[in-house]
RODO-2510 file (C-alpha; in nm, 4 decimals, decimal comma):
residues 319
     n   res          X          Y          Z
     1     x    -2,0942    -0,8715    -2,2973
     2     x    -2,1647    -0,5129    -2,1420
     3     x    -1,8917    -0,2813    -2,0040
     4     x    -1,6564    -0,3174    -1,6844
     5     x    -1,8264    -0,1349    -1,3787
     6     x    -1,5763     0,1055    -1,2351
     7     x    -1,3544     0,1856    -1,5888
     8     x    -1,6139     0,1347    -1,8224
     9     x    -1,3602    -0,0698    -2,1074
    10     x    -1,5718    -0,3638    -2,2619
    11     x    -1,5320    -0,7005    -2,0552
    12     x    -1,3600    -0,9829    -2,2117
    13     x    -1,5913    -1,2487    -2,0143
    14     x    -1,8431    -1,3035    -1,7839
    15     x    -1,9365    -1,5871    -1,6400
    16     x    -2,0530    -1,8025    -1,3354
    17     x    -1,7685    -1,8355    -1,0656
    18     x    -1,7573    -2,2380    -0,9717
    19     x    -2,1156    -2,2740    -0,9844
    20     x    -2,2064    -1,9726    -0,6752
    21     x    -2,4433    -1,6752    -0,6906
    22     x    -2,0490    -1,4967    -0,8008
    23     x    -1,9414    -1,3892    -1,1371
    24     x    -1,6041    -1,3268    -1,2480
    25     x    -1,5557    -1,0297    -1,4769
    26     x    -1,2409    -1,0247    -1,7207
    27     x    -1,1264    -0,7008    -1,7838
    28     x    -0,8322    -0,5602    -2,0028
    29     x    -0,7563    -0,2738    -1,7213
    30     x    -0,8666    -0,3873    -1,4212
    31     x    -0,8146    -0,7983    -1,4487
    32     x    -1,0224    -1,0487    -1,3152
    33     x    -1,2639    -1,0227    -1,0173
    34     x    -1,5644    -1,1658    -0,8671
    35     x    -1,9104    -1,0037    -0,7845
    36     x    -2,1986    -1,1878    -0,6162
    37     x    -2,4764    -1,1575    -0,8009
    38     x    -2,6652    -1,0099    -0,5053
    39     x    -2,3975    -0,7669    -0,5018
    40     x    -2,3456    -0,6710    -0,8712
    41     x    -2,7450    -0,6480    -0,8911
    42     x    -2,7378    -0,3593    -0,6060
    43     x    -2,4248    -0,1910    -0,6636
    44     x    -2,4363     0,1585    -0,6157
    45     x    -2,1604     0,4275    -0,6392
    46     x    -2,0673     0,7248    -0,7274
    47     x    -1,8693     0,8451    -1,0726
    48     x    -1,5536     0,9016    -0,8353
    49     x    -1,5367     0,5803    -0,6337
    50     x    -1,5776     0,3659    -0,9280
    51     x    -1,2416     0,5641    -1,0686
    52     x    -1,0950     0,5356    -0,7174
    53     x    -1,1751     0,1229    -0,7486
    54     x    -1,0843     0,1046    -1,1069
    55     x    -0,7577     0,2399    -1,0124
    56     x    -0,7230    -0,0003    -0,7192
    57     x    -0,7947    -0,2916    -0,9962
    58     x    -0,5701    -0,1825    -1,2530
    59     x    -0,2717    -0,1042    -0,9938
    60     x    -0,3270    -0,4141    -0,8644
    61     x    -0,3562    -0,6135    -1,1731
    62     x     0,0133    -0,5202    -1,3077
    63     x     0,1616    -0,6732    -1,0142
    64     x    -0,1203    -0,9984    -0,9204
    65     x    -0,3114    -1,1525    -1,2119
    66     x    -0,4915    -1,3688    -0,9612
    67     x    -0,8707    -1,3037    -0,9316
    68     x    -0,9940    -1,0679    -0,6536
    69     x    -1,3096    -1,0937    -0,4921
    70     x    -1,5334    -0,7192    -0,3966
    71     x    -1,7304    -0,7109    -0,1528
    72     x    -2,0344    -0,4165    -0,0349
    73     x    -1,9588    -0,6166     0,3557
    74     x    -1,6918    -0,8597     0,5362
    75     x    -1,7537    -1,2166     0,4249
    76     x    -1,6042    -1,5144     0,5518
    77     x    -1,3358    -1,6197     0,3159
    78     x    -1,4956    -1,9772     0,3195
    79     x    -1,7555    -1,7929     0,0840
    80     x    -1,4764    -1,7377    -0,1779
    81     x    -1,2650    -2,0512    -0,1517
    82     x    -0,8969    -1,8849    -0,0734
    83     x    -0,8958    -1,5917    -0,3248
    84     x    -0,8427    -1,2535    -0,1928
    85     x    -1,1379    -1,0389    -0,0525
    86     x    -1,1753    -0,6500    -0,0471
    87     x    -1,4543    -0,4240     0,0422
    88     x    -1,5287    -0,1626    -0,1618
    89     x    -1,4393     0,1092     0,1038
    90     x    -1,1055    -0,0687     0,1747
    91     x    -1,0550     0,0055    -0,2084
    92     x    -1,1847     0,3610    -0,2125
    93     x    -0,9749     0,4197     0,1083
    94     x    -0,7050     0,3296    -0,0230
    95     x    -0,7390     0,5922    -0,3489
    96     x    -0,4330     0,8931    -0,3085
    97     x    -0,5294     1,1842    -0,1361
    98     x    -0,2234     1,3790    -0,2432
    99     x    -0,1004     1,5113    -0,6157
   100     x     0,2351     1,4028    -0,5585
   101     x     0,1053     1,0523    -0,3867
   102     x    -0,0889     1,0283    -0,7537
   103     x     0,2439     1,1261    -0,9738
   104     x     0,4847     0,8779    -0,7374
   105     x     0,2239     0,5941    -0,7434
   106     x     0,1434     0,6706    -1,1690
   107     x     0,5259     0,6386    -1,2094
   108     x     0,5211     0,3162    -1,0201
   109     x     0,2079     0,1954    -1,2549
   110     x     0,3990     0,2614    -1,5777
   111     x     0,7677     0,0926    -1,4913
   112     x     0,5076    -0,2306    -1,4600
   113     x     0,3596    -0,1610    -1,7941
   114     x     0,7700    -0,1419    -1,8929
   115     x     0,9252    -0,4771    -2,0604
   116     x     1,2601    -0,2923    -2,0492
   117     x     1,4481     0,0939    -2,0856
   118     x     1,3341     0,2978    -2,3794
   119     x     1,0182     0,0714    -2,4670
   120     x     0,7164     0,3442    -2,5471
   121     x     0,4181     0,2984    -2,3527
   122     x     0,0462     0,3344    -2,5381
   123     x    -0,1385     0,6189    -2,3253
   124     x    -0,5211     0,6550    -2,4360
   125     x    -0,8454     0,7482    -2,3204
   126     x    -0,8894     0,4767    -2,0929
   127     x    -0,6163     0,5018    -1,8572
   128     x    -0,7435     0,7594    -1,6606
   129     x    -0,7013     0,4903    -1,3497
   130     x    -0,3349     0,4229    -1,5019
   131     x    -0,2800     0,8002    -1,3451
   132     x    -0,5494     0,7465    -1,0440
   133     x    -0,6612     1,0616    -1,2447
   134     x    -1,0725     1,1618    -1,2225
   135     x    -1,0698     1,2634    -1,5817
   136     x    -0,8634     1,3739    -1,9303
   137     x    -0,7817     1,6691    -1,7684
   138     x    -0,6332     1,5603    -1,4847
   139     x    -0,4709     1,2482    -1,6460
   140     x    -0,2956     1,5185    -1,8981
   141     x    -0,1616     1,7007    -1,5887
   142     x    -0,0309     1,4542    -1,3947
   143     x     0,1581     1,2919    -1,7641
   144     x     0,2367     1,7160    -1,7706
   145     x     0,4041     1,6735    -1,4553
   146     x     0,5905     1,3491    -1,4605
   147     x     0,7319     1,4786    -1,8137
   148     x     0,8406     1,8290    -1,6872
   149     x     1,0028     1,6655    -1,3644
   150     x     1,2231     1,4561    -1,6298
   151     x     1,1174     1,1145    -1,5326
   152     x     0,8785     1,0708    -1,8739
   153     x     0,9503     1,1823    -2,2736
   154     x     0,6052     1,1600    -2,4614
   155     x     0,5363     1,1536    -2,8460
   156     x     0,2617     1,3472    -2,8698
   157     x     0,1647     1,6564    -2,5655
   158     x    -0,2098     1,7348    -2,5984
   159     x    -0,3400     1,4855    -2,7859
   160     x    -0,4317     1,1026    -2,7363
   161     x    -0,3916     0,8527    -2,7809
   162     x     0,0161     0,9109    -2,7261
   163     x     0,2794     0,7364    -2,6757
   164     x     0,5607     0,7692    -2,3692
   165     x     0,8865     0,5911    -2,2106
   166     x     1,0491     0,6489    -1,8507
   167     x     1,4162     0,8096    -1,8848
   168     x     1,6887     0,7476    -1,6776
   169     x     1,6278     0,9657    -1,4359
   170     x     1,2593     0,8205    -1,3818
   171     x     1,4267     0,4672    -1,3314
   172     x     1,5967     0,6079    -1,0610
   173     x     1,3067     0,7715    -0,9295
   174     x     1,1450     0,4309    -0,9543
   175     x     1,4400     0,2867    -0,8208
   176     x     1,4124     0,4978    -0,4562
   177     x     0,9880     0,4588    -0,4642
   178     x     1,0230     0,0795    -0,4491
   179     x     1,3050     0,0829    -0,1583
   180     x     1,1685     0,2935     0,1162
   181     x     0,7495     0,2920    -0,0104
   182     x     0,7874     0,6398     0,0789
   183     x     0,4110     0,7675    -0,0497
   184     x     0,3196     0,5634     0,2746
   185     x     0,1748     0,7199     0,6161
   186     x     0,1573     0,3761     0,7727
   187     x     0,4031     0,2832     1,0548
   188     x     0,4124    -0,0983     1,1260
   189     x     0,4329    -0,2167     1,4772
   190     x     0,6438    -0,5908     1,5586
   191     x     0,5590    -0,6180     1,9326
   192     x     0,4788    -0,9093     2,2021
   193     x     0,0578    -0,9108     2,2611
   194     x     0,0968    -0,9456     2,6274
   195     x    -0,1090    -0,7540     2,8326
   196     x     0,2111    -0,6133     3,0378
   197     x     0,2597    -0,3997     2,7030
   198     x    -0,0805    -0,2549     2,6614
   199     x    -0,0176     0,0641     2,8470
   200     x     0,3449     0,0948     2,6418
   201     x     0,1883     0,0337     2,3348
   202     x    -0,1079     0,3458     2,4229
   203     x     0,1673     0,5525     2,5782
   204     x     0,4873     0,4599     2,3633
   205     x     0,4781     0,3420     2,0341
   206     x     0,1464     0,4764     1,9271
   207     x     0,1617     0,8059     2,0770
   208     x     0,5344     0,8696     1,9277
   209     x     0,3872     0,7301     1,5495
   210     x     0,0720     0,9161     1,5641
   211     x     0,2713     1,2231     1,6981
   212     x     0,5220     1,2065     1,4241
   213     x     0,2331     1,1920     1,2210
   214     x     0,2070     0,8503     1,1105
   215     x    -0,0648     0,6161     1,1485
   216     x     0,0386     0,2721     1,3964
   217     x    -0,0354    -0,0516     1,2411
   218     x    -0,0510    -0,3626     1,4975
   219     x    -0,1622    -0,6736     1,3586
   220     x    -0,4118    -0,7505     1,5983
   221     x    -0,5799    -0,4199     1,6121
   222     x    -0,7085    -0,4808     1,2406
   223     x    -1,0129    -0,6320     1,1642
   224     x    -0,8990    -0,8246     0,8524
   225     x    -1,0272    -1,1902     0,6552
   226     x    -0,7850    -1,4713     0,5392
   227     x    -0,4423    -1,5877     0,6825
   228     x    -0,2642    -1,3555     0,9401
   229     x     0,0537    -1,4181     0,7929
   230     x    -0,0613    -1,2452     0,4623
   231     x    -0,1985    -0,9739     0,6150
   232     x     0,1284    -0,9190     0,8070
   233     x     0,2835    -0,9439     0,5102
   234     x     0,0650    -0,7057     0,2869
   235     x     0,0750    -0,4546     0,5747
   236     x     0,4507    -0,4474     0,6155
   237     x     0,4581    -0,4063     0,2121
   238     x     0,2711    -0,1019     0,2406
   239     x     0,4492     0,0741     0,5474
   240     x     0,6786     0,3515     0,5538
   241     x     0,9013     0,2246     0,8245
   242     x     0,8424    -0,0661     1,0809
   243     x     0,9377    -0,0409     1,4755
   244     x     1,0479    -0,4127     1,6117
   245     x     1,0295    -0,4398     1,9850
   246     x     1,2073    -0,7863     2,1074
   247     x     1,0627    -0,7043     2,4385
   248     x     0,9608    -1,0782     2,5235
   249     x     1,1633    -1,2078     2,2570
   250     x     0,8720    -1,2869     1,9841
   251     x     0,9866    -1,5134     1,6860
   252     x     0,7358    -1,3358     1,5088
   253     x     0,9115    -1,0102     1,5683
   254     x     1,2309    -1,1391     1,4440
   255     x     1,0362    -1,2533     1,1009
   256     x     0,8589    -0,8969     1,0712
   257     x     1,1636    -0,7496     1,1238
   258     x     1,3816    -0,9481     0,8424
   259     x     1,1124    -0,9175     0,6163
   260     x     1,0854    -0,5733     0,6307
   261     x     1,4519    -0,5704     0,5992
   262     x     1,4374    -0,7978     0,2410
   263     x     1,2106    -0,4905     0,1072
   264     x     1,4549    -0,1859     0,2159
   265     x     1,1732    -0,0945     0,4070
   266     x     1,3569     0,1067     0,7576
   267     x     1,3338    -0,0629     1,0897
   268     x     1,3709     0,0763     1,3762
   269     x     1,4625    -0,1580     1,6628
   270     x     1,3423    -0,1580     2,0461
   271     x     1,3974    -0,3168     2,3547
   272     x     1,3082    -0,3005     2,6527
   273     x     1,6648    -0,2421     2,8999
   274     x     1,6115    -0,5588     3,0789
   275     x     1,5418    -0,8000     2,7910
   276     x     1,8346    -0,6450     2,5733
   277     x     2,0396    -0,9077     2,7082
   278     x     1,8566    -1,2284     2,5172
   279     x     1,8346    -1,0160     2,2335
   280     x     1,9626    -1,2730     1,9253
   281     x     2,3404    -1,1760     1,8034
   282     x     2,1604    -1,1784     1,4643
   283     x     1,9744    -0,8338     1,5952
   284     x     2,2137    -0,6783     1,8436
   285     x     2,4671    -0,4835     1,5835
   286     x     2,1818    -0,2867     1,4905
   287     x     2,1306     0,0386     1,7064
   288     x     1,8303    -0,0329     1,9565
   289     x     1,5706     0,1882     2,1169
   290     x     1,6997     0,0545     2,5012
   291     x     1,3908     0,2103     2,7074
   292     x     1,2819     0,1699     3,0668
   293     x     0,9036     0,2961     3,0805
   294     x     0,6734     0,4004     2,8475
   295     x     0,7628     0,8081     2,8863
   296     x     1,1781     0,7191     2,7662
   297     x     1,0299     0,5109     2,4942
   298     x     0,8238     0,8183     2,3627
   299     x     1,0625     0,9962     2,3846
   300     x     1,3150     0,8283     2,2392
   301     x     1,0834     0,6540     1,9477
   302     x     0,9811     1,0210     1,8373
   303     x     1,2894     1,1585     1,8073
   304     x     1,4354     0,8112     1,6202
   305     x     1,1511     0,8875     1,3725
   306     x     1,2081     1,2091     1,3343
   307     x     1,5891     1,1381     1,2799
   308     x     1,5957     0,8296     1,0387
   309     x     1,2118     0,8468     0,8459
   310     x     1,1217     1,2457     0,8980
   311     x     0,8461     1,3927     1,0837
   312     x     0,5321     1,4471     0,8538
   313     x     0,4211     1,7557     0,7265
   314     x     0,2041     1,8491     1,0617
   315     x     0,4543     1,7266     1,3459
   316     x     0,6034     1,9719     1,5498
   317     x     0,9107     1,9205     1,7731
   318     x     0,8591     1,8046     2,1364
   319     x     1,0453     2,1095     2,2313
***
């Protein structure tokens, strides 16, 4: 049957995917997906972006069992009939870049292994991507960490395979990771596409995100296959706040907005002075940006961020 290709467990199945050049692997770790044989004959990576996919996979498997297809290019989603594509880069791009992104997003990984408080959690070898960890070593470190913080009690210390369980104190943890998303860089922008807003959106909301040192998100500036309402969707999941402009009074806005809302993810609202007034009822009790040019929306926008989300790590004051 061979061995996965990015965490190297044996594969459960492979076979032909509805009669295409495609194959869907079965994997304990990193679930079902799809290869075209074109694709899987070529493949070529290095040691640490098949880890950096595997961990995608697994992640990703203890939250959708549904097949995912990988792809080396974009591919119309026609080719796959309606099951999620990926590139590889998207995958590798997505891969932490910080230690405490790694221990917040592990801690995440093992509440979903978690049937319910005090169940112990097998820890071997293999779940290296469990940890998004490169090797042992690291994988040992992180578990080090997550223990030492309180959130984990292990069996077993140095050795594996071990066992572990989340205390209290890491269901709390757990608790706060899954309201506010807060590993996330990403600010989401809600906003009417008329071309009256391009030089507000330049000038406005993506110079106050980037400058608070987040990275905008608008819809239409993402190259993306599939249905735009799940990629709104799957890009409001993974945001650390969204800003909802009802300038032009966009239905869509008020969705984005209440969805956002659903998750506990922080909105931020905005309005243009002039439109405030056919703002819904459902929206005005919540404190508005109320801006007249681009400049007082900056302005304004930055220092909301930098009151209710927190600047990042590189953002210094306007002042």
């Amino acid at each position: 049957m061979g061995d996965c290709l990015f965490c190297n467990q044996q594969l459960n199945n492979i076979e032909k995917w509805k009669g295409k050049d495609a194959y869907i692997h079965s994997c304990n770790g990193c679930g079902e997906y799809i290869l075209t044989g074109t694709f899987r004959a070529s493949i070529k990576m290095t040691k640490e972006d098949k880890i950096r996919i595997a961990s995608y996979l697994v992640s990703r498997c203890l939250i959708d069992k549904s097949p995912i297809a990988l792809t080396d290019k974009k591919l119309s989603q026609g080719d796959f009939d309606g099951v999620s594509l990926i590139t590889i880069g998207e995958m590798v791009d997505q891969f932490p870049k910080r230690v405490d992104e790694k221990i917040n997003r592990t801690l995440l990984n093992l509440s979903r292994c978690t049937n319910h408080f005090g169940e112990y959690i097998r820890i071997g070898e293999e779940s290296c991507p469990l940890f998004y960890a490169s090797n042992i070593a690291e994988m040992l470190a992180i578990r080090k960490e997550l223990r030492e913080v309180g959130y984990i009690d292990t069996t077993d210390y140095d050795i594996l395979p071990t066992q572990l369980r989340i205390t209290a104190k890491g269901f709390d943890r757990i608790y706060e990771l899954d309201k506010v998303n807060p590993t996330s860089r990403q600010g989401f922008i809600a906003m009417w596409f008329d071309s009256s807003m391009n030089s507000v959106y330049k000038n406005g909301f993506e110079k106050a995100i980037t400058d608070a040192d987040y990275a905008p998100k608008r819809i239409d500036k993402k190259d993306f296959l599939g249905k735009i309402d799940d990629e709104i969707i799957a890009e409001i999941k993974r945001s650390r706040f969204l800003v909802a402009d009802f300038t032009g009074q966009r239905g869509g806005v008020y969705y984005e907005a209440g969805f956002a809302h659903g998750l506990n993810i922080p909105v931020i609202y905005t309005c243009r002075e002039d439109c405030l007034k056919d703002a819904h009822f459902d929206t005005r009790q919540y404190n508005h940006i109320v801006w007249k040019d681009e400049q007082d929306l900056y302005t304004q926008l930055f220092s909301r961020i930098g009151a209710t989300i927190g600047w990042g790590p590189k953002t210094k004051t306007t002042e």
